[in-house]
N, C-alpha and C positions, 0 to 999 in steps of 0.2 A: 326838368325831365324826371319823370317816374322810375322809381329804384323796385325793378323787379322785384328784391325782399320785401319789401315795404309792401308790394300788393300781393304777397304771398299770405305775408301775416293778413292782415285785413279778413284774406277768406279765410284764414284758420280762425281767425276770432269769432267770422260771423257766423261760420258752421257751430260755433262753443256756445254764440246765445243762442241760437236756434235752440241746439240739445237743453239750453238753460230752461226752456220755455213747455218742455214735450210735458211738464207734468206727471203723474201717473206713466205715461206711455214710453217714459224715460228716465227724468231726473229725478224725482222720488221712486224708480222703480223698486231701490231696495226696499220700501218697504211695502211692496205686494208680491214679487215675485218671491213662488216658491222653487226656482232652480237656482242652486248654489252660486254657478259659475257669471252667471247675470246678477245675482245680487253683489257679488265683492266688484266685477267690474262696474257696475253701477255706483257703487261707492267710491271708488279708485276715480269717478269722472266728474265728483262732487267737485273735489278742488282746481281737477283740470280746467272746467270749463268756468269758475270763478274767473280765471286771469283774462277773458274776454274783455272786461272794460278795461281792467290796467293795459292791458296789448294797446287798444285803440286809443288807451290816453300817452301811448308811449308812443307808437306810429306819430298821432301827432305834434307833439315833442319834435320827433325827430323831423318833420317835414314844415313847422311854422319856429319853431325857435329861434332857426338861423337867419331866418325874413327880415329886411327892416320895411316896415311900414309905418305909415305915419298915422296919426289915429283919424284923419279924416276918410284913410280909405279902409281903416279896420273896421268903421261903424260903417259906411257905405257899400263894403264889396263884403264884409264879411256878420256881420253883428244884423242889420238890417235883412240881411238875406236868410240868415238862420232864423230871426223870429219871424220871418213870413212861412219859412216851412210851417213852425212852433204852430203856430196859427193856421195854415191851411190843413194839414194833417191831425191835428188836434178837434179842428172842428169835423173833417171828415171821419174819425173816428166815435164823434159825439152821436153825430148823427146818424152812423152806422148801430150805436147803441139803442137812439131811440127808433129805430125801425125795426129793430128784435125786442122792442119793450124791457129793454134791463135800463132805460134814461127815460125822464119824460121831458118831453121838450117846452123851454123856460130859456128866457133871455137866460136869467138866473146861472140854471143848470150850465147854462153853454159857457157863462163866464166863467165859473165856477170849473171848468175842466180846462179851461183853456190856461188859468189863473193859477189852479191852489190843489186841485187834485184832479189829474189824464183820468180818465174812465179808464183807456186800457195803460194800465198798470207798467210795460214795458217803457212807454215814452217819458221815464223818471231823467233817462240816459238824456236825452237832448235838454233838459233844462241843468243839469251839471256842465255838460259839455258849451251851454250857454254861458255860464259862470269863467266857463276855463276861456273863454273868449272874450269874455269883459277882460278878466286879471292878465290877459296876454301878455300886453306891453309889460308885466313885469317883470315876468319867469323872463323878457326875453333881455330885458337888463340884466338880471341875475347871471344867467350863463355869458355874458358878457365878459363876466370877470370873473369866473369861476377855475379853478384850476384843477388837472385832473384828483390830485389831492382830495377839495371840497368836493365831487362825486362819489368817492372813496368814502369819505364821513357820512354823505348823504346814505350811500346805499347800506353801509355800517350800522346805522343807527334805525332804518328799518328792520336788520336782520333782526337787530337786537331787542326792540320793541316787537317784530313777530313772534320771537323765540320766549322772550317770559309771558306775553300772553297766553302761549300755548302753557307753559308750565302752570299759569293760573288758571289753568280748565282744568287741568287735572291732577293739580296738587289742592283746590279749593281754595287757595290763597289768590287772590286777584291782587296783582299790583296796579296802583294805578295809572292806566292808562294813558290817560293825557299829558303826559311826561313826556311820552312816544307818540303823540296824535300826528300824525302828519297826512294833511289835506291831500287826496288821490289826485286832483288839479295840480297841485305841486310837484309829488312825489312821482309819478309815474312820469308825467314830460320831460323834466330833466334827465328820468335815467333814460329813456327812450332818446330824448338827443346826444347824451352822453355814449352810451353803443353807439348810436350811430356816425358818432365824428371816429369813434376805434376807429385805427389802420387795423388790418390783420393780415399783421406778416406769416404765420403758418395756418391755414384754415382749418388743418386735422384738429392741431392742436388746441385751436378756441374751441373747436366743435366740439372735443369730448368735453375740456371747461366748463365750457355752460349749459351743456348735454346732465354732465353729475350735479351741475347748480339748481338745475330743474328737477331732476331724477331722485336726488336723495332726499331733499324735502317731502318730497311728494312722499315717499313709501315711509319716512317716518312720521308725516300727520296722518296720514291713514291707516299703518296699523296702530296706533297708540288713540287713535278714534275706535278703532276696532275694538282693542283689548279695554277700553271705558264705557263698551256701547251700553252696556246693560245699565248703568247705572245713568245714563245721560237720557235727556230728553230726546226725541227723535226729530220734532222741528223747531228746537228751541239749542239748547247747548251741541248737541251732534253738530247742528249745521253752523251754528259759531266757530266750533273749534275747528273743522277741518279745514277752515279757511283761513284758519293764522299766521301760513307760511304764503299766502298767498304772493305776498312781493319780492319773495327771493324764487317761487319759480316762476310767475313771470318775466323776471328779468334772467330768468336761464332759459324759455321759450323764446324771448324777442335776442339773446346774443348766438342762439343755435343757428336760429334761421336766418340771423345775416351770416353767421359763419362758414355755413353751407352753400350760400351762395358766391360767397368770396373765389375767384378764381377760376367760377365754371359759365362755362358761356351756353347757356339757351338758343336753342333752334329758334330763326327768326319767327317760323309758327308756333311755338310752343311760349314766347316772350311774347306773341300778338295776345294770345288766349289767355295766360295769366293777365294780362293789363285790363283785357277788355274785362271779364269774371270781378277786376277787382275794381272795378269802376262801377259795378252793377251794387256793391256792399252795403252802402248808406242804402239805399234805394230798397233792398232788400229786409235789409233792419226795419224801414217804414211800413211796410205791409206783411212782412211773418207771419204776422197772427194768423191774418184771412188766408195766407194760402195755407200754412198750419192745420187752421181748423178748417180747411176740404179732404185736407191729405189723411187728416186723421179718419174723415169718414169710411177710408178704404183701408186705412190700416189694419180698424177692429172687425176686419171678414178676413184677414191673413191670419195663417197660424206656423209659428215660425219659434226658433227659439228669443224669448223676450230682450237680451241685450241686442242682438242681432236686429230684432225687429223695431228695435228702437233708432238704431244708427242707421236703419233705413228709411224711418220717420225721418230722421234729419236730415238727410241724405237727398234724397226726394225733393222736401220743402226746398232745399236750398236748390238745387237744379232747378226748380219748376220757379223759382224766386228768380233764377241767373233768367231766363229765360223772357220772364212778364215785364221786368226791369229793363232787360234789351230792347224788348218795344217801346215800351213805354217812354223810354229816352228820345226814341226818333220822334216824339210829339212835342214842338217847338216850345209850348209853355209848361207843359210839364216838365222838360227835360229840368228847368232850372230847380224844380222842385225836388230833386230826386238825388 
């Protein structure tokens, strides 16, 4: 059964790579707009909208860790199915390339995007998440015998390796990092199943919790981004560093929104419309682009204030995504594609 938070996040995530994707009309805005108020919230949405893959590798953490499968139906129900997407999407994307002439069309070419590098640049996500679907069966040993303790050390030892990275961005001493590397297939699933086995006995009181686990990260890599910007590269070190705390407000995004849910009951319509929105997700993530760049076409004849006009970009795409997705499922052989 499906845990209303769990498809809650999903659409927070997918709304965060949309914005991740707006380009100019969004996620780089700070560096064209000239109104104040759009430029610091544009920068404030750098790191927000980072935690979109960690969310999605936490969601599923929490939804395949506790599974036992055996590995004849992990490659048959699940590994086999994800690389026919890998491959049907991949080549539809190719081929969308070479009918705008930015591909030419080459067995070559077509292997070559399907193999070693997408044409479009977003579908990096589904060949990680192919990874985290090979190593399954191991994270799901792991948490086996894991005790809340070794989550504590786990999530410990990312703080700790996010926190001197950030000091090596702006002290110019980098320490070395692979002391602290820990693999986003790793780290994010277990904390993700780790919330999600929490009880939460007071829901206030997780909720402000992991409310300030989110919150205070977040306003001290950005402004300490801020008060360094002049001397940092703008998509080179800028965009490194704001993303160093990235794993401790993910993991204060993904314990807010079960905690908030902890305790309150959903109208049977409003628990229908979350489920069904969050079952459109994946589906959505696969064709962004192309409803993106239609939406964009009518964005640049609006004139509106720029952050504004941005979270309408994304706003839009995603509607008009919930939307092309819900048909599109009622088509018996696509559905499984999607």
């Amino acid at each position: 059964m499906k845990k209303t938070y769990i498809e809650c996040l999903r659409i927070i995530a997918i709304i965060l790579v949309i914005y991740n994707h707006t380009r100019e009309l969004g996620f780089t805005l700070y560096q064209y707009t000239s109104d104040p108020c759009s430029y610091y919230l544009s920068v404030l949405m750098i790191p927000v909208c980072k935690t979109a893959v960690p969310l999605f590798l936490m969601i599923s953490g929490a939804t395949l860790l506790g599974k036992e499968e055996d590995y004849r139906y992990l490659f048959s129900r699940r590994i086999v199915r994800y690389a026919g997407i890998i491959l049907f999407w991949g080549s539809l994307q190719y081929f969308r390339y070479v009918r705008t002439g930015k591909a030419e069309l080459s067995v070559r070419g077509w292997w070559n995007n399907i193999y070693s590098s997408p044409k479009l640049e977003t579908y990096w996500y589904l060949y990680l998440y192919l990874g985290f679907l090979l190593l399954l069966p191991l994270p799901r040993k792991t948490v086996a015998g894991m005790r809340d303790q070794d989550y504590r050390y786990l999530f410990g030892l990312s703080c700790l390796g996010s926190v001197l990275t950030m000091f090596g961005y702006f002290s110019g001493c980098f320490i070395n990092n692979s002391i602290f590397l820990l693999p986003s297939v790793f780290l994010y699933p277990l904390l993700g199943y780790w919330i999600d086995k929490m009880p939460c006995h007071n829901d206030r009181k997780e909720a402000v919790k992991y409310s300030l686990t989110a919150i205070l990260p977040l306003c001290v890599i950005v402004s300490v981004c801020l008060i360094f910007e002049k001397n940092m590269d703008w998509n080179g070190d800028f965009m490194d560093a704001i993303q160093c705390l990235t794993p401790i407000i993910s993991f204060g995004i993904f314990g807010f929104i079960k905690s908030m849910d902890a305790g309150h009951r959903y109208s049977a319509r409003l628990e229908k419309v979350i489920l069904a929105v969050g079952d459109t997700v994946f589906g959505i993530y696969l064709t962004e682009d192309m409803i993106r760049n239609q939406v964009a076409k009518l964005i640049v004849h609006i004139h509106a204030n720029d952050f504004i006009l941005a979270v309408f970009y994304t706003l839009l795409t995603f509607i008009l995504g919930v939307i092309f997705i819900a048909v599109v499922k009622k088509i018996p052989v696509l559905k499984k594609l999607i």
